[in-house]
DSSP file (Angstrom, degrees, kcal/mol; ACC not computed):
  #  RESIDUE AA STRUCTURE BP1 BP2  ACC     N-H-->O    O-->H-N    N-H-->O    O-->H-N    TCO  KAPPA ALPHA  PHI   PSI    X-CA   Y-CA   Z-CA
    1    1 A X              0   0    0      0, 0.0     0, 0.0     0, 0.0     0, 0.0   0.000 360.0 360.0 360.0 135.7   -3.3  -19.3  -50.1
    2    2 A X     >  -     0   0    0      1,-0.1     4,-1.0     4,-0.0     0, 0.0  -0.178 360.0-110.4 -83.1-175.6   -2.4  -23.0  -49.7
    3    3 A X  H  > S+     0   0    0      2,-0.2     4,-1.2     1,-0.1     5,-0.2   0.658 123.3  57.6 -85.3 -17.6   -4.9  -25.6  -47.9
    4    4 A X  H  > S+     0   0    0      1,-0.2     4,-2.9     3,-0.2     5,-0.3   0.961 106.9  54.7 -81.1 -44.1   -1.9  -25.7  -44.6
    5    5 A X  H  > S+     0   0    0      2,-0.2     4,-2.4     1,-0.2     5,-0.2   0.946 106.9  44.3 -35.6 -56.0   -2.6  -21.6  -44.5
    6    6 A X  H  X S+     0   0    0     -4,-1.0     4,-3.1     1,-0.2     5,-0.3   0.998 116.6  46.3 -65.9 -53.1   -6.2  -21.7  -44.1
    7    7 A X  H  X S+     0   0    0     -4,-1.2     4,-2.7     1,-0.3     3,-0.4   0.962 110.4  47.8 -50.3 -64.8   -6.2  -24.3  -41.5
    8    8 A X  H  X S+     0   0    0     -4,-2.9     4,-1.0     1,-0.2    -1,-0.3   0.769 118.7  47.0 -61.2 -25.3   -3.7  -23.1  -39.5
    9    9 A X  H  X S+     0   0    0     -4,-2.4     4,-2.0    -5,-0.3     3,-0.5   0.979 113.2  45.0 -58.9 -64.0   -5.7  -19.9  -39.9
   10   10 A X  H  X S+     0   0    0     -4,-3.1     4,-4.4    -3,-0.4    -2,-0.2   0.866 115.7  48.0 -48.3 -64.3   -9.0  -21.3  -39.2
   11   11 A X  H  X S+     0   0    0     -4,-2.7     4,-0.9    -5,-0.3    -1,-0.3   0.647 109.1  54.8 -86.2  -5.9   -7.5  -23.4  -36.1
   12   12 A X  H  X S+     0   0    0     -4,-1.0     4,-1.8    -3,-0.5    -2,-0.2   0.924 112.4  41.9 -54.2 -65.3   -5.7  -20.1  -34.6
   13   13 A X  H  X S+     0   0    0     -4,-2.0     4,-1.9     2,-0.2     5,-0.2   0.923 108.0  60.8 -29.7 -70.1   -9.1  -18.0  -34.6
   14   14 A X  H  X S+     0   0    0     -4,-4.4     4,-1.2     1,-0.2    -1,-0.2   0.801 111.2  49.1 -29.6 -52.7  -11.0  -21.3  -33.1
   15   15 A X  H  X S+     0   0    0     -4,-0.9     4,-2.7    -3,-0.2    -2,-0.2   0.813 100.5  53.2   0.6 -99.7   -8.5  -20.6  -30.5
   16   16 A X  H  X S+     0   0    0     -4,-1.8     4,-1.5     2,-0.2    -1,-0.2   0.819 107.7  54.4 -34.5 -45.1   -8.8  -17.3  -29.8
   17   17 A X  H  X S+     0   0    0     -4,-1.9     4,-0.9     1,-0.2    -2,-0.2   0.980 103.6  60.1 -67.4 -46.4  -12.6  -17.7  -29.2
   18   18 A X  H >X S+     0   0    0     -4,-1.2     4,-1.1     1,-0.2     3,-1.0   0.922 107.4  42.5 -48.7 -47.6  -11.8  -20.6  -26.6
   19   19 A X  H 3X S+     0   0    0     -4,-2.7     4,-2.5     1,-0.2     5,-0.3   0.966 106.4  56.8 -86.6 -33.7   -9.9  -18.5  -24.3
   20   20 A X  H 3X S+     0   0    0     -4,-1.5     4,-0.9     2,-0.2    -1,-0.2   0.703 103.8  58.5 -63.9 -10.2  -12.1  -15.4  -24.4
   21   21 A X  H X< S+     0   0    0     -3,-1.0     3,-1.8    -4,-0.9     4,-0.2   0.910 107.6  57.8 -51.9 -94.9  -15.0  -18.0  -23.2
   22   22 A X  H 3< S+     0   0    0     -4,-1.1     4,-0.2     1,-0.3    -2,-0.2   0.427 101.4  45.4  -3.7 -43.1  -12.6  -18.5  -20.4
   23   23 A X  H >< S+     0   0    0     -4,-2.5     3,-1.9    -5,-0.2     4,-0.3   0.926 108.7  49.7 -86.0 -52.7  -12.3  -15.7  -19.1
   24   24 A X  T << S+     0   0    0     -3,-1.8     3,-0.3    -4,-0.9    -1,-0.2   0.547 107.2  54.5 -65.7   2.3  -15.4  -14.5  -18.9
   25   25 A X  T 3  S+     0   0    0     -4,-0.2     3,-0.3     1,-0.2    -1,-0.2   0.414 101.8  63.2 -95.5  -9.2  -16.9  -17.8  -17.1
   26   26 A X  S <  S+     0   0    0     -3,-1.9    71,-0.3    -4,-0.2    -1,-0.2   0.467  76.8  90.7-100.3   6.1  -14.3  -17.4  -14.5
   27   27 A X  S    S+     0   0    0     -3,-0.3    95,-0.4    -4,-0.3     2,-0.3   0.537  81.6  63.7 -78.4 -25.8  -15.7  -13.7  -13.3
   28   28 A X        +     0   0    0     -3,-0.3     2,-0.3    93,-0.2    93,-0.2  -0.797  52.4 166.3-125.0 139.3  -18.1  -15.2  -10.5
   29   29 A X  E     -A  120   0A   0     91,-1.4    91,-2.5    -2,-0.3    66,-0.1  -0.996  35.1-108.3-150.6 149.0  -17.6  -17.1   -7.5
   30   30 A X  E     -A  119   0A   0     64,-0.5    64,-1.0    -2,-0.3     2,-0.6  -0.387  27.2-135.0 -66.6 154.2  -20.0  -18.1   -4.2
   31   31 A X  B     -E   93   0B   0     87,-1.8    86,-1.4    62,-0.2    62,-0.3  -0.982  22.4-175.4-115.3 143.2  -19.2  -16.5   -1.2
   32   32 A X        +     0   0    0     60,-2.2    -1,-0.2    -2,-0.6    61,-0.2   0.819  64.3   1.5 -96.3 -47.9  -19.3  -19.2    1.5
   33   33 A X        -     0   0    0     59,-0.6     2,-0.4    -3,-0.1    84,-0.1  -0.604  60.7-129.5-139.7-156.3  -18.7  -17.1    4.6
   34   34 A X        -     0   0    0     57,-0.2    29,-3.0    -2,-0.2     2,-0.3  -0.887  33.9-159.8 166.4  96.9  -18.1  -13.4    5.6
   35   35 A X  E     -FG  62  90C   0     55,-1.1    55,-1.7    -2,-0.4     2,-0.4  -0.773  11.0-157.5-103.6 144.4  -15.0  -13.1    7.7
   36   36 A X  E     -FG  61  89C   0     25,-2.2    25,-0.8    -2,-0.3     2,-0.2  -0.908  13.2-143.0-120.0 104.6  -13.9  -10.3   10.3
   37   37 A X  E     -F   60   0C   0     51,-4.0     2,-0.5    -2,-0.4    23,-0.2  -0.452  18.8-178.9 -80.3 156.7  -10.2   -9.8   11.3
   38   38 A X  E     -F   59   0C   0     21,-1.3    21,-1.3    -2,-0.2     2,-0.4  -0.994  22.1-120.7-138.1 119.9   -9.4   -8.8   14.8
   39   39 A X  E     -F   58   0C   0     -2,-0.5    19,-0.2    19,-0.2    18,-0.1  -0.793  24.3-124.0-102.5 152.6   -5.9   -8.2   16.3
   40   40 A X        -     0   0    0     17,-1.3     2,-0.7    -2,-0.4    -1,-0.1   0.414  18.5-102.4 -38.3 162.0   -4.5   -9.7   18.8
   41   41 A X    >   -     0   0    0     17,-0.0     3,-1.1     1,-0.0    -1,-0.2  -0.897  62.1 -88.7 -89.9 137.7   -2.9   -8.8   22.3
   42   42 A X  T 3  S+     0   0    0     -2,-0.7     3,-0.1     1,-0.2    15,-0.1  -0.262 117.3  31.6 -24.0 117.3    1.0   -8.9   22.0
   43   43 A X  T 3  S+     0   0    0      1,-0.2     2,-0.3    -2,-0.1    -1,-0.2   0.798  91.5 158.0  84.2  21.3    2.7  -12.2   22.6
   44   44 A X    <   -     0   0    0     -3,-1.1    12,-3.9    12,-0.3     2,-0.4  -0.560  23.6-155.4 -87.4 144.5   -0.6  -13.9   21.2
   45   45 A X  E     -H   55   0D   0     -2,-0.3     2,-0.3    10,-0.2    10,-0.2  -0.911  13.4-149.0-139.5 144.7   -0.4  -17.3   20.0
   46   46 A X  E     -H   54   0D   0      8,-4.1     8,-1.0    -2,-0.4     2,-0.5  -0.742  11.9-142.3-107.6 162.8   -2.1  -19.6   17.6
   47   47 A X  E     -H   53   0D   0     -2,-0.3     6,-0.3     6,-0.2     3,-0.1  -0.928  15.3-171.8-125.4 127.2   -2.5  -23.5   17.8
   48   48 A X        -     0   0    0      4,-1.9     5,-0.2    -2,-0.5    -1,-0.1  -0.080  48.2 -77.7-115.6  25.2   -2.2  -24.5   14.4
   49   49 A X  S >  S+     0   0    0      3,-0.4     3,-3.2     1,-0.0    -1,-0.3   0.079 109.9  44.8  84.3 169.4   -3.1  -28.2   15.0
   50   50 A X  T 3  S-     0   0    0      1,-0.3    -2,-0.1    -3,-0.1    -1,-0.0   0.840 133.6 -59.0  36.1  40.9   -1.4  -31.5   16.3
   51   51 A X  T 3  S+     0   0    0      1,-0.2     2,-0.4    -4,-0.1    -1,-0.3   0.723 105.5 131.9  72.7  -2.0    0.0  -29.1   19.5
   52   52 A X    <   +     0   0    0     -3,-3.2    -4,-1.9    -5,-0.0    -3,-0.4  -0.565  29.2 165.8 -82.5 162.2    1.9  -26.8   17.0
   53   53 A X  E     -H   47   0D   0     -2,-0.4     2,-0.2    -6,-0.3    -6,-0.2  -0.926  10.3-173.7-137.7 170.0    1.2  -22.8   17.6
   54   54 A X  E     -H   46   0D   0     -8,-1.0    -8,-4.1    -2,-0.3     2,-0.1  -0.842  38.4 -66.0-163.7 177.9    2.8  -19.8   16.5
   55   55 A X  E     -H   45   0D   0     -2,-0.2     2,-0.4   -10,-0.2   -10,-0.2  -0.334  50.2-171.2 -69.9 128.7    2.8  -16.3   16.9
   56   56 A X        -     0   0    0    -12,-3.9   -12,-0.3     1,-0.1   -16,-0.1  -0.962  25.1-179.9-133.7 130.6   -0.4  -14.6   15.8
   57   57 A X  S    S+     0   0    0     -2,-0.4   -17,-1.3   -17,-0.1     2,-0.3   0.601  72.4  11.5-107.2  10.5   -1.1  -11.2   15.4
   58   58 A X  E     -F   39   0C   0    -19,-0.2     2,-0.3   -14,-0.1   -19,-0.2  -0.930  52.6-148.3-145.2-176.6   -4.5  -11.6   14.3
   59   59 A X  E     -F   38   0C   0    -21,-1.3   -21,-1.3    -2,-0.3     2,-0.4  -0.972  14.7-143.7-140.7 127.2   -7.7  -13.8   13.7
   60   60 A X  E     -F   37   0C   0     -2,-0.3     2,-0.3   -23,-0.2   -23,-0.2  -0.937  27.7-176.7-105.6 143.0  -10.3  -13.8   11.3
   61   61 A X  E     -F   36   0C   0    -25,-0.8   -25,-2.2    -2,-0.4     2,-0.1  -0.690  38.1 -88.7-112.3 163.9  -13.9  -14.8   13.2
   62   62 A X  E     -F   35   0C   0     -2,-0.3     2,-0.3   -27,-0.3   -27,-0.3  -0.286  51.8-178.9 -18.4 137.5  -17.2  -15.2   11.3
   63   63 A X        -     0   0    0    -29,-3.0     2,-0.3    -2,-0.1   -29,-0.1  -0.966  26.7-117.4-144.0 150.0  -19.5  -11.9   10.9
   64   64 A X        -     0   0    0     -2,-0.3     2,-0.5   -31,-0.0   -31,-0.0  -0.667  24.2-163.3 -82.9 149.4  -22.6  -11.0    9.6
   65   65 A X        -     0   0    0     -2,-0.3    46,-0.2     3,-0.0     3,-0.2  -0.820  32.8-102.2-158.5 105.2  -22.9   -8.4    6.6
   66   66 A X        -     0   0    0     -2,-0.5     2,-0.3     1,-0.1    43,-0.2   0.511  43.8-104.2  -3.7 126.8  -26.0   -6.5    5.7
   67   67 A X  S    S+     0   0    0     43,-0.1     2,-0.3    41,-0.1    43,-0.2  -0.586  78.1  97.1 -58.3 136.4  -27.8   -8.1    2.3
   68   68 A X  E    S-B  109   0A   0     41,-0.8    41,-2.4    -2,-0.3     2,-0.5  -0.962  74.3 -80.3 164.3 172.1  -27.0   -5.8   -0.4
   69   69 A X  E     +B  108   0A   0     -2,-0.3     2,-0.4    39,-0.2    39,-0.2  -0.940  38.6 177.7-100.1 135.6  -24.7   -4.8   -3.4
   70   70 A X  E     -B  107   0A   0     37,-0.8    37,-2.5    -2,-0.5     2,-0.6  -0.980  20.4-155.0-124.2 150.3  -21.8   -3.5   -2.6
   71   71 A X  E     +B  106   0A   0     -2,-0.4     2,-0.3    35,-0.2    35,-0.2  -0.953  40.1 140.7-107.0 136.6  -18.8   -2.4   -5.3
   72   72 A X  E     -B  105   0A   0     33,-3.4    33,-3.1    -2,-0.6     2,-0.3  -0.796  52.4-103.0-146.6-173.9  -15.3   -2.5   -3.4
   73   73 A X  E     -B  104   0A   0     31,-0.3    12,-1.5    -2,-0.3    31,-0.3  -0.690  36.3-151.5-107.6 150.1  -11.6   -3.7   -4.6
   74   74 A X  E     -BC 103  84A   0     29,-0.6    29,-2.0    -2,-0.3    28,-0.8  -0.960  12.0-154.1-126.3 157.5  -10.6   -6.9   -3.4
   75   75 A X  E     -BC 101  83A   0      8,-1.5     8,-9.9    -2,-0.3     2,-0.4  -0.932  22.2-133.1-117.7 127.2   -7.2   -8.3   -2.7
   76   76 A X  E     + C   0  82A   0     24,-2.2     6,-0.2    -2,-0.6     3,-0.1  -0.608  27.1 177.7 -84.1 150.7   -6.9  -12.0   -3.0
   77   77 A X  E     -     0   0A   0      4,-1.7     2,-0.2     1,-0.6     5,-0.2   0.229  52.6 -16.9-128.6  23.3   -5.1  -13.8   -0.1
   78   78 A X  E >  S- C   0  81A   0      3,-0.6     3,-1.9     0, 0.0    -1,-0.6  -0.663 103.1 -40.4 151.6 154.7   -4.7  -17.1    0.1
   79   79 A X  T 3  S-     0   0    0      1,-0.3    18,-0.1    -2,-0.2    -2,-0.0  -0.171 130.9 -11.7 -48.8 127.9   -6.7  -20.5   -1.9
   80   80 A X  T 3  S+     0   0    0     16,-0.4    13,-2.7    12,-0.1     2,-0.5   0.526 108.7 105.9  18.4  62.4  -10.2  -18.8   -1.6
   81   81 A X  E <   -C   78   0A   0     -3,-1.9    -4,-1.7    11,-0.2    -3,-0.6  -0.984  39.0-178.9-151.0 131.3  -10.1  -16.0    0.5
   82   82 A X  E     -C   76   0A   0     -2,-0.5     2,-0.8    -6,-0.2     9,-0.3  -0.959  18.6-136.1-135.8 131.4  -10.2  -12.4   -0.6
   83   83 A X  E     -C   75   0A   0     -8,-9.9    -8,-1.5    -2,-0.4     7,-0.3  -0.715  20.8-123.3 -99.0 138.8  -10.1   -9.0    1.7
   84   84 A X  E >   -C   74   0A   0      5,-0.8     3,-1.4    -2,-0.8     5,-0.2  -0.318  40.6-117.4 -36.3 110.3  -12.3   -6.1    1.1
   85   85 A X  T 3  S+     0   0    0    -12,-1.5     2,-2.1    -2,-0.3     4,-0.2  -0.248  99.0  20.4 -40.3 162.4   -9.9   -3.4    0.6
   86   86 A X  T 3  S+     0   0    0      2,-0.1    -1,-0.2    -3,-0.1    -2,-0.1   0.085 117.6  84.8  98.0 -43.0   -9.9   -0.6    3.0
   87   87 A X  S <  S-     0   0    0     -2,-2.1   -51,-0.0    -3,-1.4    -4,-0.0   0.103  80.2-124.1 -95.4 175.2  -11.8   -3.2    5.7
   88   88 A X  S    S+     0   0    0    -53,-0.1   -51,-4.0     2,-0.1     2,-0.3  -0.280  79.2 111.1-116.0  46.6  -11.2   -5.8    8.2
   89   89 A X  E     -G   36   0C   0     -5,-0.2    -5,-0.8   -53,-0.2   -53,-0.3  -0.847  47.0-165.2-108.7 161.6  -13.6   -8.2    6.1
   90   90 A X  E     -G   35   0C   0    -55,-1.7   -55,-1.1    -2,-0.3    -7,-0.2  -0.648  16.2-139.1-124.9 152.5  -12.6  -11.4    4.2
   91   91 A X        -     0   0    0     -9,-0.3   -59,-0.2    -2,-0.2   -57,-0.2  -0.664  12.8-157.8 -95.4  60.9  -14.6  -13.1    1.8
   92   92 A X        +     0   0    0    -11,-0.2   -60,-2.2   -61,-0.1   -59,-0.6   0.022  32.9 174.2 -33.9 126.3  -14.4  -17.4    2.0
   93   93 A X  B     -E   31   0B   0    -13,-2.7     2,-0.5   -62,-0.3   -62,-0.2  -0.949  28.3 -94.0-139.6 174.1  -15.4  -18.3   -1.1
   94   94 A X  S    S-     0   0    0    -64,-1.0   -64,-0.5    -2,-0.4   -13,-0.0  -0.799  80.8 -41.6 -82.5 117.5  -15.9  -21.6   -3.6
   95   95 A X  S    S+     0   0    0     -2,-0.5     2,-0.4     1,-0.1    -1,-0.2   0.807  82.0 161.2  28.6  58.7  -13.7  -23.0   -6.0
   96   96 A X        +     0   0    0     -3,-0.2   -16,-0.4     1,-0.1    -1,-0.1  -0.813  17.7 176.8-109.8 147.6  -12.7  -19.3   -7.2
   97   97 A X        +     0   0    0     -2,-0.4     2,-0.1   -71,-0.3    -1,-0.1   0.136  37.1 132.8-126.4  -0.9   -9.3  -19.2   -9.3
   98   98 A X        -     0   0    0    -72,-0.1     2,-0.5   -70,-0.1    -2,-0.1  -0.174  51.2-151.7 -72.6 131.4   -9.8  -15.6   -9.9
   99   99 A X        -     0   0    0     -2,-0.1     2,-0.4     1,-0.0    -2,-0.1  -0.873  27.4-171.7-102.0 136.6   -6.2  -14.3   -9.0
  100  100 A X        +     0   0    0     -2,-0.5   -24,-2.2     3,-0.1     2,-0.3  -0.973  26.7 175.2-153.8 113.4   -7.0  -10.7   -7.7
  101  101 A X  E    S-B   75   0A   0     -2,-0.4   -26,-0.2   -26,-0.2     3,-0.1  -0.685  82.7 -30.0-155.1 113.3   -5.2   -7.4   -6.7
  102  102 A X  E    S+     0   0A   0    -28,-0.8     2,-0.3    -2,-0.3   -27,-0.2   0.758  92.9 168.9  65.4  27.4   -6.9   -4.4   -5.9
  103  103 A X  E     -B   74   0A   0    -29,-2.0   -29,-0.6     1,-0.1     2,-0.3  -0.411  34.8-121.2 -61.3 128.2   -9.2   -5.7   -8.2
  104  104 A X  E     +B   73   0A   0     -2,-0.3    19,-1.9   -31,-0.3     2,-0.3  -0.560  42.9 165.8 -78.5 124.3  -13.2   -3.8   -8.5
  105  105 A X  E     -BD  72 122A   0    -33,-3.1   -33,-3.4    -2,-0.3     2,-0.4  -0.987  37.2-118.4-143.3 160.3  -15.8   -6.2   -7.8
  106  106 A X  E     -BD  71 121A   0     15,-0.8    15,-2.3    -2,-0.3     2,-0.4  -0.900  28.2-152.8 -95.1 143.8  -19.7   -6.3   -7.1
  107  107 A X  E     -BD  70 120A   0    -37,-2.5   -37,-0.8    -2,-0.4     2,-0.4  -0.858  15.3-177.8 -77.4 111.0  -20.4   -7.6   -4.0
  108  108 A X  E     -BD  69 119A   0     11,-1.9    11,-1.1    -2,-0.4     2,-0.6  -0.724   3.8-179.8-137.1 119.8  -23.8   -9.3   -3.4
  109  109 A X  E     +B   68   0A   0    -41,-2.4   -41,-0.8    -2,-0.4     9,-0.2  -0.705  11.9 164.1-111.6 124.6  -24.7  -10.8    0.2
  110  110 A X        -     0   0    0     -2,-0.6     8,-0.3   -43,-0.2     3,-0.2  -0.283  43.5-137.8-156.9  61.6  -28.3  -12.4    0.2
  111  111 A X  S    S+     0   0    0      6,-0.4     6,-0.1     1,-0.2     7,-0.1   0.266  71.7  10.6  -3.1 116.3  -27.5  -14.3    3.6
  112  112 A X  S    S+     0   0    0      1,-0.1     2,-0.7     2,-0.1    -1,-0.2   0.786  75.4 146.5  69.7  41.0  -28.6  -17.8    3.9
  113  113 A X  S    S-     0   0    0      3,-0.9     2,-0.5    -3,-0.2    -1,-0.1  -0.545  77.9 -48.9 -97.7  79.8  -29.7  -18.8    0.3
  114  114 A X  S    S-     0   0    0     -2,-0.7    -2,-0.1     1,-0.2     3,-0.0  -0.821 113.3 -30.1 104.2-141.6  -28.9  -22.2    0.0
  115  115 A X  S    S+     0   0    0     -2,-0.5     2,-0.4    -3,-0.0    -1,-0.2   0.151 127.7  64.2-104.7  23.1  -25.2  -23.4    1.0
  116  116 A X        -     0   0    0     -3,-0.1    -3,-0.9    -6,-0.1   -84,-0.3  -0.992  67.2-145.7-131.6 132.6  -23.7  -19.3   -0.1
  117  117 A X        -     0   0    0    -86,-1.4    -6,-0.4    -2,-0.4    -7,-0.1  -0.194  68.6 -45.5-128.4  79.4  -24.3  -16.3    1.0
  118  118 A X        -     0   0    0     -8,-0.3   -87,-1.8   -87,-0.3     2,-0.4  -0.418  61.5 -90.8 130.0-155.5  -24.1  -14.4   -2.0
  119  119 A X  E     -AD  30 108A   0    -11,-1.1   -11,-1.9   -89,-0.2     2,-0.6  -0.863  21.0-149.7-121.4 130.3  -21.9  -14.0   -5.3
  120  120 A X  E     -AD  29 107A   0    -91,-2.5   -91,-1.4    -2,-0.4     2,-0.9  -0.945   3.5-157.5-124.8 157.3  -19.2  -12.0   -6.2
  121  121 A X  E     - D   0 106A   0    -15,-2.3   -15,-0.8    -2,-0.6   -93,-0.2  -0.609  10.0-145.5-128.3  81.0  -18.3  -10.8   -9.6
  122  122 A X  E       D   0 105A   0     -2,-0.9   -17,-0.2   -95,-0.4   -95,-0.1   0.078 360.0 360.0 -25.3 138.8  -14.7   -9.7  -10.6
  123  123 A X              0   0    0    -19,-1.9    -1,-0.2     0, 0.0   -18,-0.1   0.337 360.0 360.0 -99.7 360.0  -14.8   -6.6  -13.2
């Protein structure tokens, strides 16, 4: 085996090791808030800043949600925001990249520790 083999061997592997870090470091994210959707009346409208609106057939409001673990699926929906399958809850979360569909996660709410309240942790 020549000296270009091994290397190119050697720096293929290194590789491989880098991305499987990656992945796993990306599994967890803060939950920042604990959202509840609510529909709308018909002909409900939203105002979407500087005097624009549009038609809205929901809202999601703030809620509270027992401390515990919970395992559910989440679907992500938008730059840090995930829904509870099944639910009308949302998750707000922090810098999470995790791209997510119908995904199993743990859930963990322990309300008011710091600036999160609690983790969750893609499977």
């Amino acid at each position: 085996m020549s000296k270009i083999s091994i290397i190119l061997l050697i720096t293929i592997l290194s590789l491989g090791t880098g991305v499987n870090d990656l992945d796993t470091s990306l599994g967890e994210c803060d939950i920042s808030a604990v959202l509840e959707e609510k529909t709308l009346p018909a002909n409900s409208y939203a105002v979407t800043g500087y005097g624009n609106y549009e038609e809205a057939r929901s809202v999601i409001i703030p809620t509270d949600l027992d401390d515990g673990t919970y395992s559910e699926t989440v679907t992500r929906k938008g730059d840090n925001l995930y829904k509870v399958d099944g639910f009308n809850v949302f998750l707000k979360t922090s810098l999470c990249f995790e791209y997510a569909y119908s995904q199993e996660a743990i859930i963990e709410i322990t309300n008011y520790q710091g600036y999160t309240l609690g983790e969750i942790t893609f499977k």
